[in-house]
Structures are given as C-alpha cells and as structure tokens.
OpenMM code with the backbone's topology and positions (N, CA, C; nanometers):
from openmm import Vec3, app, unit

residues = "UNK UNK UNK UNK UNK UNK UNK UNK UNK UNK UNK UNK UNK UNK UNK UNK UNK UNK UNK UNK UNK UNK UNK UNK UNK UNK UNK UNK UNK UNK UNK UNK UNK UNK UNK UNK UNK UNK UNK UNK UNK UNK UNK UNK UNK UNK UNK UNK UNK UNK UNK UNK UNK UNK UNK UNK UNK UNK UNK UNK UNK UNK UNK UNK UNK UNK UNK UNK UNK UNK UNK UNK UNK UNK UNK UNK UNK UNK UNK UNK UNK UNK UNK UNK UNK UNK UNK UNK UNK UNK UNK UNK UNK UNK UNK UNK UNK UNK UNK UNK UNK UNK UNK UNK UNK UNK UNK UNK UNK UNK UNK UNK UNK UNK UNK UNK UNK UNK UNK UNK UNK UNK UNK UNK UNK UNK UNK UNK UNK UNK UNK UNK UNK UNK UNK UNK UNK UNK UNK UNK UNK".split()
positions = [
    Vec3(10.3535, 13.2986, 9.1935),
    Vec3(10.2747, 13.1771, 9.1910),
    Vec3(10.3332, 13.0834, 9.0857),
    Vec3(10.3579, 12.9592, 9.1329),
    Vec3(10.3927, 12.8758, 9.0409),
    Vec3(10.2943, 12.8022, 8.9507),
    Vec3(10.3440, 12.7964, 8.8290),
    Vec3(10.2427, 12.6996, 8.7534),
    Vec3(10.2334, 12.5544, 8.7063),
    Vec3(10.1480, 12.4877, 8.6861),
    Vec3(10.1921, 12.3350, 8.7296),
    Vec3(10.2345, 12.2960, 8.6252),
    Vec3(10.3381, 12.1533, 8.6179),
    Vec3(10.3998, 12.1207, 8.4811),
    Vec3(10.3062, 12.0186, 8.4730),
    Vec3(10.2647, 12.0383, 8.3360),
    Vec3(10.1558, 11.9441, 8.2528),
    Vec3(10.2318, 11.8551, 8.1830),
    Vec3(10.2813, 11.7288, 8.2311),
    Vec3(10.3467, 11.6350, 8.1196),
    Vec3(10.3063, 11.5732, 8.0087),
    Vec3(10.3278, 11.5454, 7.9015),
    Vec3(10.2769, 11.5408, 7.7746),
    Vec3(10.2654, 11.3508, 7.8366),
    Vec3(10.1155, 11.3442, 7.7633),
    Vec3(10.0436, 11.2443, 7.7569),
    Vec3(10.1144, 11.1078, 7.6751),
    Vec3(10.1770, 11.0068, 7.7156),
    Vec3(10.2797, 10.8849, 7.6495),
    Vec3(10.1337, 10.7619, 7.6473),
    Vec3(10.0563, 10.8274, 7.5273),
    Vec3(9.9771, 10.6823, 7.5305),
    Vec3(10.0218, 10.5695, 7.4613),
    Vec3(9.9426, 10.4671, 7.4829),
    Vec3(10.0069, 10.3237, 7.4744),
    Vec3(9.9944, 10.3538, 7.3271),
    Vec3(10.0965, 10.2447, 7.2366),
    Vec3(10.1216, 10.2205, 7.1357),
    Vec3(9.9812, 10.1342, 7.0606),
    Vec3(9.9122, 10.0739, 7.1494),
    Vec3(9.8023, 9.9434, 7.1316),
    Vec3(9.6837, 10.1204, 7.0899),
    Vec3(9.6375, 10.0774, 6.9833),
    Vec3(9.5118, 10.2018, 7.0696),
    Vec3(9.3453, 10.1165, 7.0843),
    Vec3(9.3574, 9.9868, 7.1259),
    Vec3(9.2307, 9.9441, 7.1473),
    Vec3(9.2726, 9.9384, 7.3465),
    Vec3(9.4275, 9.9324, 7.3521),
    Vec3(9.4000, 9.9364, 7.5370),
    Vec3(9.4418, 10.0981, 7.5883),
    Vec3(9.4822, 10.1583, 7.4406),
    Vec3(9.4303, 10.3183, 7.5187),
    Vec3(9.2769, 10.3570, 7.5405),
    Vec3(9.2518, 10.3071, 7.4583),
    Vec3(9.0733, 10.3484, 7.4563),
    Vec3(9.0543, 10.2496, 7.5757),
    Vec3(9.0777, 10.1333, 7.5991),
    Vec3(9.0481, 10.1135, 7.7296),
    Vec3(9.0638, 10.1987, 7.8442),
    Vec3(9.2173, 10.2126, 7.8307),
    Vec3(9.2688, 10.2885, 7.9625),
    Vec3(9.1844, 10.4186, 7.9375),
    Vec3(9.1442, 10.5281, 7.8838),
    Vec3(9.1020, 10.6593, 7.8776),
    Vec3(8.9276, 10.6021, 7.9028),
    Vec3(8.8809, 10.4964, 7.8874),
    Vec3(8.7184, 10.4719, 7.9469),
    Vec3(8.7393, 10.4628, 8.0668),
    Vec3(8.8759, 10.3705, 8.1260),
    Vec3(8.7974, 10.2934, 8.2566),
    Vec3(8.8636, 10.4229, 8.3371),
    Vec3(8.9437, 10.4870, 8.2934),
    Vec3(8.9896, 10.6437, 8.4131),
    Vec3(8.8985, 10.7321, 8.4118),
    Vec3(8.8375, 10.7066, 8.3213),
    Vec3(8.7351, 10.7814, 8.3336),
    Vec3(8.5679, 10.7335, 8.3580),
    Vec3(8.4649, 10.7786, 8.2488),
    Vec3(8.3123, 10.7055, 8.3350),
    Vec3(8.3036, 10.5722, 8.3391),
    Vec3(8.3868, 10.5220, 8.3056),
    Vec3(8.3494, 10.3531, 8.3233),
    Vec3(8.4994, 10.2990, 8.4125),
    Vec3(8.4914, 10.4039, 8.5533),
    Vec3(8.6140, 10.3812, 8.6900),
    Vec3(8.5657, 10.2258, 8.7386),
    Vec3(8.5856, 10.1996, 8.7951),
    Vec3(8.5722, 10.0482, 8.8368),
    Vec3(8.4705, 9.9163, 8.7735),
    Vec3(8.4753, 10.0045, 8.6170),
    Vec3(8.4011, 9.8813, 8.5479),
    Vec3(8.4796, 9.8500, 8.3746),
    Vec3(8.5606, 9.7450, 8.4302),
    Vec3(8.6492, 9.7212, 8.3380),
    Vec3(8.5882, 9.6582, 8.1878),
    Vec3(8.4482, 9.5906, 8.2043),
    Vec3(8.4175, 9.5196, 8.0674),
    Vec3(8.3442, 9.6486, 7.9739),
    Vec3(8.2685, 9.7358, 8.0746),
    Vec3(8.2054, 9.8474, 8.0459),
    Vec3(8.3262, 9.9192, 7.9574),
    Vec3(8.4378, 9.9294, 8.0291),
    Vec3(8.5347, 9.9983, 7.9273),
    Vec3(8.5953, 9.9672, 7.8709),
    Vec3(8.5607, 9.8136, 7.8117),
    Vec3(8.6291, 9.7337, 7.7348),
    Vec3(8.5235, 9.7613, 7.5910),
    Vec3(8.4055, 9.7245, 7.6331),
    Vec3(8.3154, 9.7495, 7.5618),
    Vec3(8.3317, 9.8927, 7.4770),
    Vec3(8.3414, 10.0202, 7.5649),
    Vec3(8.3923, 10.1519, 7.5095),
    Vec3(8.4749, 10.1635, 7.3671),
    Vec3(8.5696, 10.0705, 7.4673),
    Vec3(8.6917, 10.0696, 7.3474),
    Vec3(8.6548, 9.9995, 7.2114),
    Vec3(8.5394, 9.9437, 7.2015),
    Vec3(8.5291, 9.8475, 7.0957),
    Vec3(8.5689, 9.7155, 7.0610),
    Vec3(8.6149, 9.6741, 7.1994),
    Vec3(8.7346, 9.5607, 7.2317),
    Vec3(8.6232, 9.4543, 7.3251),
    Vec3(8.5769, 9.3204, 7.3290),
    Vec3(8.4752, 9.2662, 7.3394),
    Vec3(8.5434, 9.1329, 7.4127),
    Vec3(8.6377, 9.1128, 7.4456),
    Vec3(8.6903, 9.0075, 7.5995),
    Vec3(8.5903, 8.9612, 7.6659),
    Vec3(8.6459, 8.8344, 7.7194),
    Vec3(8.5335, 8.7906, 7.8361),
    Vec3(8.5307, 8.8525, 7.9183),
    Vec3(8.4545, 8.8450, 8.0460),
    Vec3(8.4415, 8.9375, 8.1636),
    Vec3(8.5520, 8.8973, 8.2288),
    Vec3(8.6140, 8.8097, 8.2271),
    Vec3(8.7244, 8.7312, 8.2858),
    Vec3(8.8549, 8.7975, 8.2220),
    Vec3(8.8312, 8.7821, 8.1058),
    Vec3(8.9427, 8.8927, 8.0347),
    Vec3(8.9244, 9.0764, 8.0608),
    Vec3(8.8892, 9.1258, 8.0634),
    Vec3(8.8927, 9.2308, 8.0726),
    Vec3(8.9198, 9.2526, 8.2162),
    Vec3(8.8596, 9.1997, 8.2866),
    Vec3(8.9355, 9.2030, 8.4571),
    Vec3(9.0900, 9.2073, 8.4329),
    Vec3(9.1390, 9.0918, 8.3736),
    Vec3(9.3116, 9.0408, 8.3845),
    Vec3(9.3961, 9.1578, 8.3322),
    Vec3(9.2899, 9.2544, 8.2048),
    Vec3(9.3529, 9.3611, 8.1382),
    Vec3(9.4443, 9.4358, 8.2809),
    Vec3(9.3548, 9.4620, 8.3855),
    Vec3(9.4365, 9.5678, 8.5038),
    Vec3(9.5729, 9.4996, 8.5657),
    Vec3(9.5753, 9.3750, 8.5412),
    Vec3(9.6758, 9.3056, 8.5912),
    Vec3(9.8373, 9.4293, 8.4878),
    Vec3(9.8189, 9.4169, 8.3734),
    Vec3(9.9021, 9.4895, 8.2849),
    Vec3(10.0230, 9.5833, 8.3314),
    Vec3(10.0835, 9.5527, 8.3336),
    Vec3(10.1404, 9.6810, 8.4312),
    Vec3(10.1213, 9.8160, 8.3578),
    Vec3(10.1380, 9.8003, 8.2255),
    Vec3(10.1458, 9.9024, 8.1089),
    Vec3(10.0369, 9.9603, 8.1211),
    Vec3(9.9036, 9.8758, 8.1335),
    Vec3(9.7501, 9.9151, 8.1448),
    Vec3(9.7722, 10.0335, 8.2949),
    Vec3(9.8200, 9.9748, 8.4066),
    Vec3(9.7881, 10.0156, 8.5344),
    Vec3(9.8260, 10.1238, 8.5225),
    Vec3(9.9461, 10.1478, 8.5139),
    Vec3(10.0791, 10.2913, 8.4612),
    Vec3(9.9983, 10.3813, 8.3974),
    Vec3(9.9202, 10.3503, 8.3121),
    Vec3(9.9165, 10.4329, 8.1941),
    Vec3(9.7288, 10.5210, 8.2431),
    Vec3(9.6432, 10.4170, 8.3180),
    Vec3(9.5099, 10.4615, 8.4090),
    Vec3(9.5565, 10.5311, 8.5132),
    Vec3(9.6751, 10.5167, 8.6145),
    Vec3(9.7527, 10.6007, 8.7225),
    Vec3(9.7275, 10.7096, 8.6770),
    Vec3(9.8168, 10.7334, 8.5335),
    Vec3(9.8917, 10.8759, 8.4966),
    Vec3(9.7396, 10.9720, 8.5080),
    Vec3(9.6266, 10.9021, 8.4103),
    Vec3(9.4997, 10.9335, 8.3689),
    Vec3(9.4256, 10.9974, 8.4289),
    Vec3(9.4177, 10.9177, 8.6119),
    Vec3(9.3459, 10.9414, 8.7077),
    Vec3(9.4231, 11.0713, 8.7335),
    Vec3(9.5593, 11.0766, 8.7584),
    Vec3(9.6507, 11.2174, 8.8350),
    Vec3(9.5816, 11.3210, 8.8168),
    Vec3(9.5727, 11.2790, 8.6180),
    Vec3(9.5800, 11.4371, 8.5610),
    Vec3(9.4226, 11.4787, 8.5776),
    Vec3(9.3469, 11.3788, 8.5725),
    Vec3(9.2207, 11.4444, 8.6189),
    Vec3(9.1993, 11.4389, 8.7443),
    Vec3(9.2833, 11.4331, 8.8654),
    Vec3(9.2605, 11.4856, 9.0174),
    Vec3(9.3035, 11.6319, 8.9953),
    Vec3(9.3841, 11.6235, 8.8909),
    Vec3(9.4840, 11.7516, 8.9236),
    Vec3(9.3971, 11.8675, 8.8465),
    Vec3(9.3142, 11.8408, 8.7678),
    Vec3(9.1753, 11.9369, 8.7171),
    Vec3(9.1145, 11.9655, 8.7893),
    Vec3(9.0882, 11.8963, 8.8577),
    Vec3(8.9770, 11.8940, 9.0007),
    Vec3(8.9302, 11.9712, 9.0717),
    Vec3(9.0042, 12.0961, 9.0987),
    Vec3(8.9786, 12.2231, 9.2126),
    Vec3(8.8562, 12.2474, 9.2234),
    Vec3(8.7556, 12.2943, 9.0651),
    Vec3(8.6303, 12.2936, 9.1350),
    Vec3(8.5238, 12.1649, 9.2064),
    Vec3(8.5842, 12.0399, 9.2047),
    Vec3(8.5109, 11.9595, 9.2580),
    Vec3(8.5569, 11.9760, 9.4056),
    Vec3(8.6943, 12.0415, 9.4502),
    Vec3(8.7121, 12.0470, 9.5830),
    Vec3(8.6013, 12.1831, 9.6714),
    Vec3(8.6030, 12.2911, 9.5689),
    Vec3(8.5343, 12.4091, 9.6310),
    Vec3(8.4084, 12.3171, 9.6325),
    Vec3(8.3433, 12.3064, 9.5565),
    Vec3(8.1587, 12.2253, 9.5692),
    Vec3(8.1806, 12.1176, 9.6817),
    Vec3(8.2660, 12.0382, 9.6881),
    Vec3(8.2823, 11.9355, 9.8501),
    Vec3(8.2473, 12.0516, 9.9919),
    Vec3(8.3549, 12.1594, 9.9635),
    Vec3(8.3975, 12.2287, 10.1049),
    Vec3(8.2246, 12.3398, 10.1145),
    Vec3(8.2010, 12.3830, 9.9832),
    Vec3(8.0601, 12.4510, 9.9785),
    Vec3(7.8933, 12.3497, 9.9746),
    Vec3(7.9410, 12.1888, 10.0029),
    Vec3(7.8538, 12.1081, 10.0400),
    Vec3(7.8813, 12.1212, 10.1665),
    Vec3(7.9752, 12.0946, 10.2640),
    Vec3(7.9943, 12.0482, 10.3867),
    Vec3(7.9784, 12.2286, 10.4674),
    Vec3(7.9678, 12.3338, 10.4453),
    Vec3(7.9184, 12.4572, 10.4441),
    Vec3(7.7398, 12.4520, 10.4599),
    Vec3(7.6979, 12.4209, 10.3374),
    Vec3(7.5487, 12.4019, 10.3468),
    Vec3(7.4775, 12.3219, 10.4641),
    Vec3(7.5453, 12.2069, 10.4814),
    Vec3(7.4724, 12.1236, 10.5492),
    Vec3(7.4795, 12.1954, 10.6589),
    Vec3(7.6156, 12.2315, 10.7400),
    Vec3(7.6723, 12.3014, 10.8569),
    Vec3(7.5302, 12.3918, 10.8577),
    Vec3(7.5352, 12.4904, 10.7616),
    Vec3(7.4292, 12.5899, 10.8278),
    Vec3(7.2906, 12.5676, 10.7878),
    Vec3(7.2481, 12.4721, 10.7354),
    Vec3(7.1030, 12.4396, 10.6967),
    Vec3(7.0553, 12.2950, 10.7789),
    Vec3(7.1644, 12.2053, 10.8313),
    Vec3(7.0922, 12.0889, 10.8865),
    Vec3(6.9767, 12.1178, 10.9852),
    Vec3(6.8984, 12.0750, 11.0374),
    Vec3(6.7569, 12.1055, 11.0918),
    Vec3(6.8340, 11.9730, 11.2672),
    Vec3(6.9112, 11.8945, 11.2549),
    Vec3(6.9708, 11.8423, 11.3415),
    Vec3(7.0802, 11.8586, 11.3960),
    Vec3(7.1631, 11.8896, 11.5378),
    Vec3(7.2853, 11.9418, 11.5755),
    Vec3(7.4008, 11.8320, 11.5430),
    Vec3(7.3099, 11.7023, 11.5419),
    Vec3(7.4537, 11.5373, 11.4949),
    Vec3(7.4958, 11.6393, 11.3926),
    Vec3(7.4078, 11.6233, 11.2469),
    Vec3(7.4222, 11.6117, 11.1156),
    Vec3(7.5335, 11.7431, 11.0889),
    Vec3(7.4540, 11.8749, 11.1641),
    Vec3(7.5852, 12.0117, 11.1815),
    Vec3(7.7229, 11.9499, 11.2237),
    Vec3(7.6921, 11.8953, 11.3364),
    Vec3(7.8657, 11.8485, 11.3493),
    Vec3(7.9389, 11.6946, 11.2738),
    Vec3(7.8533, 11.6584, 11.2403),
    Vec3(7.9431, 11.5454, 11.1825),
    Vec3(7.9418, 11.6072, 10.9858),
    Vec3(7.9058, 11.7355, 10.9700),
    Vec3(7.9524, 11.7883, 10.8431),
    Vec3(8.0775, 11.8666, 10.9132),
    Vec3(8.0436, 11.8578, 10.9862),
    Vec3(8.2230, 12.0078, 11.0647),
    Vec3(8.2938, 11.8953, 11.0948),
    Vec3(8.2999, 11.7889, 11.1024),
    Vec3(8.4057, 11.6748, 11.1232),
    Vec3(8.4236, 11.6840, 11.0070),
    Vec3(8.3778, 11.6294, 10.8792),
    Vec3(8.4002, 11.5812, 10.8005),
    Vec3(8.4640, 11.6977, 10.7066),
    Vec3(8.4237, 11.8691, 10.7322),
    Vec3(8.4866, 11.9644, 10.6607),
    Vec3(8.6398, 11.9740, 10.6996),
    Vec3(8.6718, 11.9504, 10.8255),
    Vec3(8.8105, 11.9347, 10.9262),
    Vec3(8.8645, 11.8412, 10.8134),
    Vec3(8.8389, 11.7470, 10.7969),
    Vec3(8.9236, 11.5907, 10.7598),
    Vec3(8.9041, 11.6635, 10.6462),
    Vec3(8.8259, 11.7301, 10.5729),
    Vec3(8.8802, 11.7587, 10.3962),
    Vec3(8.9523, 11.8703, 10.3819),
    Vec3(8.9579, 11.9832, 10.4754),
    Vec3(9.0467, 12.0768, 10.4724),
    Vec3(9.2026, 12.0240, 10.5439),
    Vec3(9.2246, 11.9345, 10.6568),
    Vec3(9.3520, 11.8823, 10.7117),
    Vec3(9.3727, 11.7750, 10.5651),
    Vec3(9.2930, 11.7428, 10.4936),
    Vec3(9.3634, 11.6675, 10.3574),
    Vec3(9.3953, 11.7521, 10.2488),
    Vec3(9.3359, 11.8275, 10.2168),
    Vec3(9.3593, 11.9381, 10.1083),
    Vec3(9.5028, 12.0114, 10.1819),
    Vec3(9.5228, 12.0662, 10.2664),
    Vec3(9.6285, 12.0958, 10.3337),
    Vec3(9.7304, 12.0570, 10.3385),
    Vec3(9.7260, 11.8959, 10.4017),
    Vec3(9.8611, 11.8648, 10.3564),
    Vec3(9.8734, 11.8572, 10.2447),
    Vec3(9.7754, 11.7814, 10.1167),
    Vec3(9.8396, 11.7738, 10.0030),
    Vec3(9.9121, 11.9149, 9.9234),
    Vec3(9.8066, 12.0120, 10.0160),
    Vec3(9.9142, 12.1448, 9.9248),
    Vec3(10.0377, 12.1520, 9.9923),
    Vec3(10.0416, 12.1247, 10.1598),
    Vec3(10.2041, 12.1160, 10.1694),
    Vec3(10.3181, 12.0510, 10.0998),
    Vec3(10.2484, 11.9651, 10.0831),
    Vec3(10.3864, 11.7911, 9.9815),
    Vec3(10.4122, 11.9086, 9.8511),
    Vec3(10.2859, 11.9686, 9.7900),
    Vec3(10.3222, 11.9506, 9.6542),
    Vec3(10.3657, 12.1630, 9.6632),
    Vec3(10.3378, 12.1990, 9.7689),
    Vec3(10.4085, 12.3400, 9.7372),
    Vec3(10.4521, 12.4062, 9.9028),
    Vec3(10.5774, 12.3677, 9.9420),
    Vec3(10.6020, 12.4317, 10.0915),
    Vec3(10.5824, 12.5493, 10.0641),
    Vec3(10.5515, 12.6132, 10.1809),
    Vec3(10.5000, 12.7435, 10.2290),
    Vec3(10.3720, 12.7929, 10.1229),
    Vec3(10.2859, 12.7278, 10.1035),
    Vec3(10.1823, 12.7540, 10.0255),
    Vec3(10.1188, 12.8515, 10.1396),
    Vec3(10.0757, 13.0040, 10.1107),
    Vec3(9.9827, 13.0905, 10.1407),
    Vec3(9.8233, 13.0523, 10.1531),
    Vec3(9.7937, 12.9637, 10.0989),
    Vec3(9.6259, 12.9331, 10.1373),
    Vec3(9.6614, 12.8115, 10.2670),
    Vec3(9.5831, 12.8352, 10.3117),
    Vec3(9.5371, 12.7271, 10.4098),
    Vec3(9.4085, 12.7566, 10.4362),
    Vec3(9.3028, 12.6456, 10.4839),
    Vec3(9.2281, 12.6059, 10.5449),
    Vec3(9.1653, 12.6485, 10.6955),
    Vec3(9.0853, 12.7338, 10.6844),
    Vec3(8.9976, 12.7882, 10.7955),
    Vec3(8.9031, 12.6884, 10.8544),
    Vec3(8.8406, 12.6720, 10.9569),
    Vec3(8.7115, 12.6391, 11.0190),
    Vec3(8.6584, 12.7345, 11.0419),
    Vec3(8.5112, 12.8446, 11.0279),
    Vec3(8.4658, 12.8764, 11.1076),
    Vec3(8.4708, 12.8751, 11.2596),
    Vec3(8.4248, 12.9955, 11.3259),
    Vec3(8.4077, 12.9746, 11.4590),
    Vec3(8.3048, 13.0094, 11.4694),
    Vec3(8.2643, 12.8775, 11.6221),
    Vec3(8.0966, 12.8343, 11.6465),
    Vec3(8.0669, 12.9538, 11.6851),
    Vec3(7.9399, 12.9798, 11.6615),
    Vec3(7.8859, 13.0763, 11.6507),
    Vec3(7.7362, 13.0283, 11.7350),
    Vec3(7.7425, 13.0269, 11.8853),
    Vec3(7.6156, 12.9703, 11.9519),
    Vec3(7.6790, 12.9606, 12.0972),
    Vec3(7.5834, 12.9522, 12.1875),
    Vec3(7.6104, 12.9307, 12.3188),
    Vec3(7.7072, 12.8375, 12.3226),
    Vec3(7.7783, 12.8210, 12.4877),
    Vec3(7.8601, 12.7887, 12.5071),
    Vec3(7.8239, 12.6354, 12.5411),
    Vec3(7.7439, 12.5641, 12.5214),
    Vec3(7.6925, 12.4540, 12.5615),
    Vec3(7.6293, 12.3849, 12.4448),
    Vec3(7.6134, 12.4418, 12.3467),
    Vec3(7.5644, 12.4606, 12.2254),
    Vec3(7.4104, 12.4246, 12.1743),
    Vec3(7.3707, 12.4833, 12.3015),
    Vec3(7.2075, 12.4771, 12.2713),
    Vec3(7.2113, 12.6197, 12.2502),
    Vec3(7.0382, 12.6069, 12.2427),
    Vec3(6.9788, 12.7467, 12.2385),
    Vec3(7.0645, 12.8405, 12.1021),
    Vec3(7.0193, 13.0008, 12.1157),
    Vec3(7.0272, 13.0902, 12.0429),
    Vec3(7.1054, 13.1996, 12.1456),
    Vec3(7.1979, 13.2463, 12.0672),
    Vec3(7.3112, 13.4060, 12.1624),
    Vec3(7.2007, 13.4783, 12.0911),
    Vec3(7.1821, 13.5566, 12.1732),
    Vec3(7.0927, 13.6611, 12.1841),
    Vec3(7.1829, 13.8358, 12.1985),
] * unit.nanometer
topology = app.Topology()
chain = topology.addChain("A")
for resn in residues:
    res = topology.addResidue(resn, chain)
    for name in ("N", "CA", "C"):
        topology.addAtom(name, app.Element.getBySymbol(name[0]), res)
C-alpha cells in the first residue's frame, strides 16, 4: 500500500492574507469578508471580494482546499452510509431509488478518482443487489 506524499505547507509571506487564505478554505468557504474579518484584516466588502482575484491568494486556498479533500475519507464513508440509510429506511420507492442513483454517481466518482490517483487500486465500489420482486413491488416471500 502506498502512502500519500504530504507536501510541506509554502504559506504566503503576508500573514494577514494567510490568515485569510486558511479562514476562507476553511469555515468561512464562500464568504470572503467573513474571512477577512477572521484574519483581523477589515477591507471593504468590495475589497475583500478582489482579494480572490490574487493569483497568490487563489494558489495558495487551491493547495488548502486539496489537503483538506485529501483528509476527507471519513466524510466519504458517512455520504455512502447516508445514501445506505435512506436506501433501506425510505418509507417511499422514488426516494429508495433516487438515493441508489445518487449512491451510483458517488461510488462511479470515488472510483474514478481512485483510478487517476492509484491504477489498479484493489477497492472498488459495489452496489448492492435489489433485493425484492421482479417488478419491484410487493415483498419475496
């Protein structure tokens, strides 16, 4: 099993637009004055928008976001063990299948992304099999 390379963190030289960049990648994601504010850094709302223009800013929230997708695994198991629950607890047959659509599209995405980032990766992605008449009413008896 391979282990992932963790690249050492190149924060900005500024540290009032690192503290930006490390708010808005994180709880304050699409609210730039909110994480302007964070930082201790007090711009117009007009300014703190233009901050993303930065390329240095953008680069440096990219890297931010990666490394916390790349933490992520247990937010993927709780997605695939939400779309599980609903499957076998919805009280409606839509809501069962449009969680089995939607478990398909997160396991065919989790999938490829493990293909790009490791060929011949050993896990893959199951569906269940339906488990009910062939018409999919009623109860198999």
């Amino acid at each position: 099993m391979r282990k992932k390379v963790v690249k050492k963190d190149k924060k900005l030289k500024s540290k009032t637009k690192e503290a930006f960049c490390q708010a808005y990648a994180g709880e304050f994601w699409g609210d730039p004055v909110g994480a302007a504010e964070k930082a201790n850094w007090t711009p117009s709302a007009g300014k703190a928008v233009e901050l993303l223009s930065d390329p240095e800013i953008l680069e440096r929230i990219r890297e931010l976001r990666e490394k916390k997708a790349s933490l992520s695994v247990a937010d993927e198991a709780w997605i695939a063990d939400a779309f599980i629950s609903i499957v076998q607890n919805a009280e409606k047959d839509m809501d069962k299948l449009r969680a089995l659509a939607g478990l398909q599209k997160f396991l065919s995405m989790r999938k490829e992304k493990n293909a790009s980032s490791e060929q011949n990766s050993p896990v893959q992605g199951e569906l269940p099999l339906f488990d009910g008449c062939e018409d999919g009413e009623g109860v198999l008896s």
